[in-house]
N, C-alpha and C positions, 0 to 999 in steps of 0.2 A: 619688877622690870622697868621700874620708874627710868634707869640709866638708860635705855636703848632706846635712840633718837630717832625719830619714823620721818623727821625730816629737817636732815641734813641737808648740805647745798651739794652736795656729790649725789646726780639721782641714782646711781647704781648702789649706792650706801642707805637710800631713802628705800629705794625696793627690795635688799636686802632685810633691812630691818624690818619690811611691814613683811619678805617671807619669814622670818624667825616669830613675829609676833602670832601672824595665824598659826604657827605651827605650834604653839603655847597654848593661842586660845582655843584651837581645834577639840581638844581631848578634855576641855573643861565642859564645853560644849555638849557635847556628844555624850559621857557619861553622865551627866547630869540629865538630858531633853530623858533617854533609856532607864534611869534609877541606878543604875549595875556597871559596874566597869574600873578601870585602873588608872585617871585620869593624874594623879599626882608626881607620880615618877615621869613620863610621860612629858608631862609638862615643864619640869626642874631638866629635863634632859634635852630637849627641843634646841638649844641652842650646839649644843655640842653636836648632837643628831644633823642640822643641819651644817655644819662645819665640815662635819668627817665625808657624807652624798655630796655636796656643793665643791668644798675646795680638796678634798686629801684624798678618798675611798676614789680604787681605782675601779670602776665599774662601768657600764656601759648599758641604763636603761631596757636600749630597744633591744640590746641581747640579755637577758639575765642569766644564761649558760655559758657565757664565753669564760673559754678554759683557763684564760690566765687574768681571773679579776682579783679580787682583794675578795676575802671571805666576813661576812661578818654573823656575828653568833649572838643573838639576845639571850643570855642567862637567865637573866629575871624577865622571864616570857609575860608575865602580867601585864607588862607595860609593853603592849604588842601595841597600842595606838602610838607610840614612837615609831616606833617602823610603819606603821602603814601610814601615817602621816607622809612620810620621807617619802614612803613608793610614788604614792600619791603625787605628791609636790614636782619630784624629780622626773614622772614619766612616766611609770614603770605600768600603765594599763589603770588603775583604781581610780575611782571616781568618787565624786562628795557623797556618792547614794551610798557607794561601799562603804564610806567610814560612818555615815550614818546609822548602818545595819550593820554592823561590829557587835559579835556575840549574839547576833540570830541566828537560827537554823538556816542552812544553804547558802550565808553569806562568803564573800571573798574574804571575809574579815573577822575569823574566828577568836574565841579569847583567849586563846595562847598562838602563837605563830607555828604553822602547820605548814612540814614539808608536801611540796608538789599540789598546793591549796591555792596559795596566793603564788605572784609573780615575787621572787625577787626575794624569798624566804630560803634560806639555806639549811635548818635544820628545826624540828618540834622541838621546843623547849618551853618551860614551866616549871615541872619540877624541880627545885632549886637545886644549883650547882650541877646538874646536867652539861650544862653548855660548858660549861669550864672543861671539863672532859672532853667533850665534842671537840670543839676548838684545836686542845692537846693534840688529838688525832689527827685534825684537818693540817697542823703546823709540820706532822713528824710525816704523814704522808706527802706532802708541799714538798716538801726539802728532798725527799728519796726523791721523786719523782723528778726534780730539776736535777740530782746529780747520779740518775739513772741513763736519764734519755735527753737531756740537752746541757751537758756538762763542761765549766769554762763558760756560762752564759747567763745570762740573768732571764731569760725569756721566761720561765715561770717562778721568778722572786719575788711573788706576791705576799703581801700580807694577811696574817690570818686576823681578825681583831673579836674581842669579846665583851661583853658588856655584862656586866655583874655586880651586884648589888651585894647590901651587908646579909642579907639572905644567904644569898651565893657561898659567900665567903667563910659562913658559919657551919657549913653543909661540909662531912667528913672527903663528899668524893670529890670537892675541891680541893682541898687539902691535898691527896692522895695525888690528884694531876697535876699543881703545881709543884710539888717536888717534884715529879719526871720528868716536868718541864725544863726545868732547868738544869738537872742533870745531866737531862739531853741536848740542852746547848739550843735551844729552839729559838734563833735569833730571830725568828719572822713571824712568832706570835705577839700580841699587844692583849693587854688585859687592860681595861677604862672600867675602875672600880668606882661606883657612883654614891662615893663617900656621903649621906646624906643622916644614919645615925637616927634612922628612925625604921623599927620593923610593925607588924602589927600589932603585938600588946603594947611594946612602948618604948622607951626611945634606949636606944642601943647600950647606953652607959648600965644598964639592968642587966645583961647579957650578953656582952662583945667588949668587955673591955682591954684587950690585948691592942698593943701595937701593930697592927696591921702593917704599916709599911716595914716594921724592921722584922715583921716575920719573913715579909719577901723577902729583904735583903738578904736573911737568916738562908733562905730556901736557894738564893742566888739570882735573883732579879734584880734588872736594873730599875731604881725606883724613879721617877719625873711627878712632877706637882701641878695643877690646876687648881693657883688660888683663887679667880673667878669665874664660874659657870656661866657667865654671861657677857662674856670677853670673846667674839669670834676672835681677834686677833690671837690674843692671848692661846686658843684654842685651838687657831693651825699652828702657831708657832710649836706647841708641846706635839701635839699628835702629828707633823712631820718630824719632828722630833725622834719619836716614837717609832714609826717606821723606817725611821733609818738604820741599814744592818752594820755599816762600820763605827755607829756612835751605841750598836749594842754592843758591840765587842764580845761575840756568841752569848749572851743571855736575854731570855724573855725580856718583855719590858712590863711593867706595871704602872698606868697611870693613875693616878690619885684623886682623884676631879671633887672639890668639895662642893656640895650642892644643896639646896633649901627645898624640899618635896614642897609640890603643889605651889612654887613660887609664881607670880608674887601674890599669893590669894592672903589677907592678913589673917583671916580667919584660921585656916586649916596649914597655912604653911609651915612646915616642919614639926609638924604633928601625925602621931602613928594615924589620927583620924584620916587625915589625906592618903593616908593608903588605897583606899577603896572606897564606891559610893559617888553618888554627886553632891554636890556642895551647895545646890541651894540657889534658885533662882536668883535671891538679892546678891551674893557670893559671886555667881558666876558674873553676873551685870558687872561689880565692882572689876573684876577680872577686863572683862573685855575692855570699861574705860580705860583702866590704868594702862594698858596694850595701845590703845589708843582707835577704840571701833566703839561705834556707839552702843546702849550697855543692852539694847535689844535688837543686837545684830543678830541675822540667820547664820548658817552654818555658811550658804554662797557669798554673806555678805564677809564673813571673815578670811575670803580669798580675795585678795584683794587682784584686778589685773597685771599690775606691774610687779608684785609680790610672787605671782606663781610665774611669768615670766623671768624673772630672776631664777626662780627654783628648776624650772624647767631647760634651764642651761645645760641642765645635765645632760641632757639630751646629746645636744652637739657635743660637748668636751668627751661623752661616753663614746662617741661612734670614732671622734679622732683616735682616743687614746686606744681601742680596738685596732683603728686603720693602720695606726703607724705599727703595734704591735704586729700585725697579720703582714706586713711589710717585712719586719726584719725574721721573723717564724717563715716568711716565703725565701726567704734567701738563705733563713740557717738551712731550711729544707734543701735548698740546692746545692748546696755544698757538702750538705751531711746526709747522703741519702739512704745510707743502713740506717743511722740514726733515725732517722725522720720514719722510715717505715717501721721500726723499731715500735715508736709512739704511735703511729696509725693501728698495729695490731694489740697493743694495750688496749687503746681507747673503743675497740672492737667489742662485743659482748659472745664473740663466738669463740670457743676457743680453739688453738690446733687438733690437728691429727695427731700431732707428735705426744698429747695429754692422752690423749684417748689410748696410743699406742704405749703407752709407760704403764698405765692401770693393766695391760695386755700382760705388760711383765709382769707387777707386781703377781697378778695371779697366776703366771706360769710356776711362781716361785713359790705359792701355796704347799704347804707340807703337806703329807698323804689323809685320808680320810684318818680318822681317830688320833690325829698328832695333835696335843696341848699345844693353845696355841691366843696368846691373853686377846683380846682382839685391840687394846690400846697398841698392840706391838704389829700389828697388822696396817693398822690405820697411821703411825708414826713411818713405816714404809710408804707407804701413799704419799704424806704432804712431804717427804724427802725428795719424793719421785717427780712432783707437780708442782717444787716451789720454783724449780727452775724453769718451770715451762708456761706456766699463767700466770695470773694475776694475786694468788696466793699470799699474802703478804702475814704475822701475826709472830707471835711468843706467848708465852706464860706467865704466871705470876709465881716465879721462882721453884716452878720442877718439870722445868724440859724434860729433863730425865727421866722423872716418872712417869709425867703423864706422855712420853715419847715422840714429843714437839719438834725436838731440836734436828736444826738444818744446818748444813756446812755456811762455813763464811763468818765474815764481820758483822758484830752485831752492831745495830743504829747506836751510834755515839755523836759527839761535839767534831772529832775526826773524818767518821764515816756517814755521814747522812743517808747514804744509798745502802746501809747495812741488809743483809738478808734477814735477818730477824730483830726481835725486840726481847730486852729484859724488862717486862715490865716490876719486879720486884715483887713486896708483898703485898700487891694492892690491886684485891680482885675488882672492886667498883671502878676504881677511877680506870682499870684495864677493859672493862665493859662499856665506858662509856665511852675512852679514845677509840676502842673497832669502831664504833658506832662514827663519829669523826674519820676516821679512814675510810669510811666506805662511803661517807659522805661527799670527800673530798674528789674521789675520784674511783673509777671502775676496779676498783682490789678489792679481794677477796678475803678482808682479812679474818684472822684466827687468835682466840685466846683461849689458855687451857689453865685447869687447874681440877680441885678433886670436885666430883660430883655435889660433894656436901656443902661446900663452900659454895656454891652456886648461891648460897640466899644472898652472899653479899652484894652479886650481882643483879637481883631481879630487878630494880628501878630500872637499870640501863637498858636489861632485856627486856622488858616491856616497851619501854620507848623506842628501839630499833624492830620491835614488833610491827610498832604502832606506825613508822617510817617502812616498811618493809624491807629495811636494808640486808642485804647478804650476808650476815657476818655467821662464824663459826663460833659454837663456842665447843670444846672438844674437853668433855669431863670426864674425867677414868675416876675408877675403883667403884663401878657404880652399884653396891651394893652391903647388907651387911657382910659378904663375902670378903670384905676389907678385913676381917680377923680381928687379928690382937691389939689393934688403935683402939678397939672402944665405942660406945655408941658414940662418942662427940664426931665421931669420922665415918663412921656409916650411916648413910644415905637412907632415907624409910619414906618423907613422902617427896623428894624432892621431887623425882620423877613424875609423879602426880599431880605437883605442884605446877610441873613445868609447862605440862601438856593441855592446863587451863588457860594459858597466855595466848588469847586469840592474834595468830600469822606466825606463830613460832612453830616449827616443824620437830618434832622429838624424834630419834633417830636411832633404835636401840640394837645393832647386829646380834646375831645366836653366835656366829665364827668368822673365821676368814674371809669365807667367798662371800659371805653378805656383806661384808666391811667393804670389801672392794665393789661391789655391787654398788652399793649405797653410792659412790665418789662417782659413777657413771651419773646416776639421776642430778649430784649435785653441779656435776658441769655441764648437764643439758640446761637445767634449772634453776637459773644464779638469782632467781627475783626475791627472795625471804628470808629471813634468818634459821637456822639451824642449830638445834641442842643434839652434839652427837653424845649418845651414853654410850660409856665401853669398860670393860671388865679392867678388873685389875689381876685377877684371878687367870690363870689358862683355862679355858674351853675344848676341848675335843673340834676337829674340824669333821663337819658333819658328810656325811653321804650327797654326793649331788645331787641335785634336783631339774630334772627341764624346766627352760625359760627360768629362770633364777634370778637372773637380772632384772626379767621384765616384773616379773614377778616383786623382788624389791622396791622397784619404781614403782609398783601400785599398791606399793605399804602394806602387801599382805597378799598368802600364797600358799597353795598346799605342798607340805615340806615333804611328808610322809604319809601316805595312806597304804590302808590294808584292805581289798576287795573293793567295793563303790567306798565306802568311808562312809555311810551315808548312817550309820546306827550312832556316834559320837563323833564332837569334835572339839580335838584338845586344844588351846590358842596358847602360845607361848612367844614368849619374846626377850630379845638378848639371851645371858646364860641359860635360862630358865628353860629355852627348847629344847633343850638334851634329855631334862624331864619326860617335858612330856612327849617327847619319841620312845624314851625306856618303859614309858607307862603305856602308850597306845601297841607298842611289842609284846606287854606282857596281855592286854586285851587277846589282839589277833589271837595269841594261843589258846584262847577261851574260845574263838571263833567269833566275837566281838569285831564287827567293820569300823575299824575307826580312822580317822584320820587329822593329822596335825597342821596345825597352821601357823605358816610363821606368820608374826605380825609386827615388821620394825618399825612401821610408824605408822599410828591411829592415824595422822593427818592425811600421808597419803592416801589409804584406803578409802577411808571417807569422801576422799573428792574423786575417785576412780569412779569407774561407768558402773551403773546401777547390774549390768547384766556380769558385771565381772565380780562383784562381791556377792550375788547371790551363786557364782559355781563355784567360790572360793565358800561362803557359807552357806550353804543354801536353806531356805526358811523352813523344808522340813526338818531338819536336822534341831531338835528341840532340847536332846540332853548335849550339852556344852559345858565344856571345863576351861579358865584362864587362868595362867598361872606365871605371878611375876615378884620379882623378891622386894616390893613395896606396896604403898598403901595400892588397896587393890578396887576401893570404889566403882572407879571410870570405865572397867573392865563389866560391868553388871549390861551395859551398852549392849555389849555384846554376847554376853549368854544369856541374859534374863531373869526375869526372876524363879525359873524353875533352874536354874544351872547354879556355880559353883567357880568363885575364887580363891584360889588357892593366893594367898599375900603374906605380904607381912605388916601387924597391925600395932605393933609395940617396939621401942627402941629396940636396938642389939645390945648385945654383951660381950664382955670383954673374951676373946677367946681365938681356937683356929678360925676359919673361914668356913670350913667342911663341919665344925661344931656350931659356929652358930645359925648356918646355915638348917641344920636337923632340927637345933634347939627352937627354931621358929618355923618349921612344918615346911620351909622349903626342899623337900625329896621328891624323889619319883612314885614312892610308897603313897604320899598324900595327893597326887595328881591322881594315882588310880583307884582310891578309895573313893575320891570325890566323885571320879567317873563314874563308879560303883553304884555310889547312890543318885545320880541325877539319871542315870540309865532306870535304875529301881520308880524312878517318881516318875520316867514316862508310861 
């Protein structure tokens, strides 16, 4: 960084330059004094970082929530001291003690950037090419949202921007989201690829040799260059550039920023070692002089006063560019005022009467007790019912149809921004991580579907939006080996199990009908977490009502069926699998056996229900217990014990009917009541 002059004769050029220098030598700083940290990326990005908070990102410090800011997304979450640096510098609440305590327990300044942690962080990322995704979503919800509810306006033509490295880039569910991106025509995202050709075994040419910018091209992005990373001019020039929508002429932008990790340290620069780690007292000293701070400066001496005064401009230019925005959103408001109240009950988290009153229907329209009845085909009524009426926004990864997604209207195109749904194609991750981005973006409720079994592609994303507790659906049918003649490659055995490990994910598994519809009541009083609905592919019998049924589903577990007190067995079933054990605890009663059935659609709820409600739903005398579900059945031991009895399935399926290989793996009524048999026998 020998070129950037700390004093020039323009002083606003002089306290520029000394904020881009501490914001270099901050993170060489701080990872090194702690041992551990990301200080390389970090430091090669500082100049752009501040470019985009100081002159372009349209933000606004003292509000970090204002609805119409520019979006930015760190991909390569490692290098989270770029961002807090920025916060830091521009306003945003952080202090020299926060970035000090970067990667300790309880700080504001964890070591990946943490939604609703820190001020002024827009989504958890880390995991590489996550954000890419995010972003995706954050751009394709942007766009509805301006040409839903303030259309003919630019009032929220904000830019979405992302920051992603060759990590990023190498990452399949990158891939995945930048095609959709550009198919989608998503003029208002920016991708700043931080060209630097160095990952942590070693330098890129070993393992990324592809053209990167003619893949964009290839995918349909417009591609811009960044030959010096240390060019602020050079750097507003491209990234206004960049977020200009009539010089994207509808395509994403891609910028290219070529950059030296850990510059200008001689040692470690552009070397995979600068990845990680600190660099070494003499190292860091050399660092700080070439900056131009003496080489045993503190962490306050490298702020310098006229340095964070310049950086701190944001401040004002943030509250203007808020003021004058809420100025002309005050008068589209008065002119537009269906419009404008339109947007106020969006932005709402309550939803209508008229939602509540449509689940009314759907369940008027319930078929008679004993009518087949798939519950994906129940639940595909539902989000027909409710896309017009809330915030519901989602698609599939290419089987509306089957998995029974699809909603009237135009789908999201280059044409239609405001489409009612989405194609997302064959791409179940990068489809997991844009919900996760839409729901980021703003209060939707979105949905992605596909088969039950394909859910592995998605677990990164679903973790992560666990981990964010964002609302999203994800709505998987065929969920069982009851899928038939596909094969084990398509029936599901631990996915379910798998699922209900992902601590804030809610698993969601209906027996028929009225619990389908039950369940859509709990999810629109209770939009705070994400949701795995499991639903048959197969028809179900719709079972005999039950009182309180609802309430009953909302506390994830409920007596369906009892004979006498019920108080000698209890069968636990869930999804198809309660038909079981109703036919089994029937053929009990005839024995004069008190048994009684439980449904149980989702372990989450129950478990967080009131302690007096799960013991008259199970009550701790009741010692012989049966579970019984058509996958791995482990988690189920929870709750009978070790003297009770799972009925599972423990081995892939086979090729075959649904009704065969359902027998051929002991999923019947016959093996519910054996089991019963003998755990009744061993009280």
């Amino acid at each position: 960084m020998s070129d950037l002059d700390t004093s020039p004769a323009h002083p606003d050029v002089a306290a520029e330059a000394r904020a881009v220098a501490a914001a270099i030598a901050i993170p060489a700083h701080v990872v090194n004094a702690k041992g551990n940290g990301h200080a390389g990326t970090a430091m090669a990005l500082a100049p752009f970082a501040h470019v985009l908070f100081s002159r372009v990102l349209r933000h606004n410090p003292a509000n970090p929530r204002w609805a119409a800011r520019d979006r930015l997304v760190l991909s390569a979450g490692h290098a989270s001291l770029l961002l807090y640096v920025q916060l830091f510098l521009t306003g945003y609440g952080l202090t020299l003690d926060d970035l000090a305590a970067s990667r300790k327990l309880g700080s504001l300044t964890p070591g990946h950037p943490e939604l609703r942690h820190t001020p002024g962080i827009e989504a958890s990322t880390g995991p590489l090419g996550q954000g890419v995704g995010n972003a995706v979503g954050m751009a394709i919800a942007a766009r509805k949202e301006a040409a839903e509810f303030t259309p003919g306006t630019d009032l929220f033509d904000h830019t979405i921007w992302v920051v992603a490295g060759d990590g990023c880039l190498q990452e399949g569910v990158s891939s995945e989201a930048s095609s959709l991106a550009a198919t989608l025509g998503l003029d208002n995202l920016v991708m700043v690829w931080d060209d630097n050709s160095v990952t942590i075994d070693s330098l890129t040419d070993e393992t990324f040799a592809e053209d990167v910018r003619a893949r964009y091209r290839a995918y349909g992005w417009r591609v811009l260059e960044v030959h010096d990373s240390t060019d602020l001019d050079e750097l507003e020039r491209v990234l206004t550039d960049a977020a200009d929508r009539q010089a994207a002429d509808g395509r994403p932008t891609f910028v290219a920023l070529k950059s030296t990790i850990a510059a200008p340290s001689e040692k470690f620069g552009g070397k995979p070692a600068a990845h990680a780690g600190g660099f070494g007292d003499d190292e860091v000293a050399r660092i700080k002089q070439q900056l131009g701070f003496p080489p045993d400066a503190t962490l306050e001496e490298l702020v310098e006063p006229d340095g964070l005064a310049f950086a701190r401009r944001a401040v004002d230019r943030g509250r203007q560019l808020e003021a004058e925005w809420s100025s002309r959103f005050a008068n589209w408001s008065a002119e537009n005022p269906a419009d404008a109240e339109r947007w106020e009950a969006f932005e709402s988290p309550v939803y209508p009467g008229a939602a509540f009153a449509a689940l009314d229907d759907v369940e008027a329209a319930i078929a008679p007790e004993g009518t087949p009845v798939a519950t994906r085909k129940t639940n595909g009524a539902v989000i027909s019912a409710l896309t017009p009426l809330t915030s519901l926004f989602g698609g599939s990864a290419d089987l509306a149809g089957s998995t029974n997604v699809e909603v009237p209207g135009d789908r999201v195109s280059p044409e239609h921004p405001g489409g009612a749904f989405v194609r997302f194609g064959i791409r179940e991750h990068a489809m997991a991580a844009i919900l996760s981005g839409i729901a980021l973006h703003g209060p939707w409720r979105p949905f992605g579907s596909t088969y039950l079994a394909f859910s592995d592609y998605m677990r990164p994303s679903i973790r992560l939006a666990s981990l964010m507790a964002l609302p999203v659906l994800y709505v998987f049918t065929h969920d069982s080996v009851a899928v038939g003649e596909d094969g084990p490659t398509h029936q599901p055995v631990e996915q379910i199990a798998g699922l209900r490990t992902v601590p804030g994910l809610d698993v969601v598994r209906p027996a028929d009908a009225r619990e389908t519809v039950a369940l859509w009541r709990r999810l629109l009083q209770k939009p705070e977490r994400p949701t795995a609905l499991i639903l048959s592919r197969q028809d179900v019998p719709v079972l005999t009502d039950a009182d309180g049924l609802a309430d009953g589903v909302a506390a994830g577990g409920y007596v369906r069926w009892q004979h006498g007190e019920g108080l000698d067995v209890a069968l636990i079933g869930t999804g198809s699998e309660l038909q079981l054990a109703i036919a089994a605890a029937e053929a009990l009663a005839e024995e004069g056996i008190e048994a009684r059935v439980v449904s149980m659609p989702c372990v989450e709820w129950f478990e967080e229900s009131a302690r007096e409600w799960r013991e008259s739903v199970l009550p701790s005398s009741i010692v012989a217990r049966v579970a019984v579900e058509a996958g791995r059945g482990d988690a189920w031991y929870r709750w009978v014990g070790l003297a009770g009895e799972v009925v599972s399935v423990e081995r892939f399926g086979e090729s075959g009917s649904g009704p065969e290989v359902l027998e051929l793996r002991g999923i019947t009524a016959e093996h519910v009541l054996a089991a019963a048999r003998r755990t009744l026998a061993r009280r």
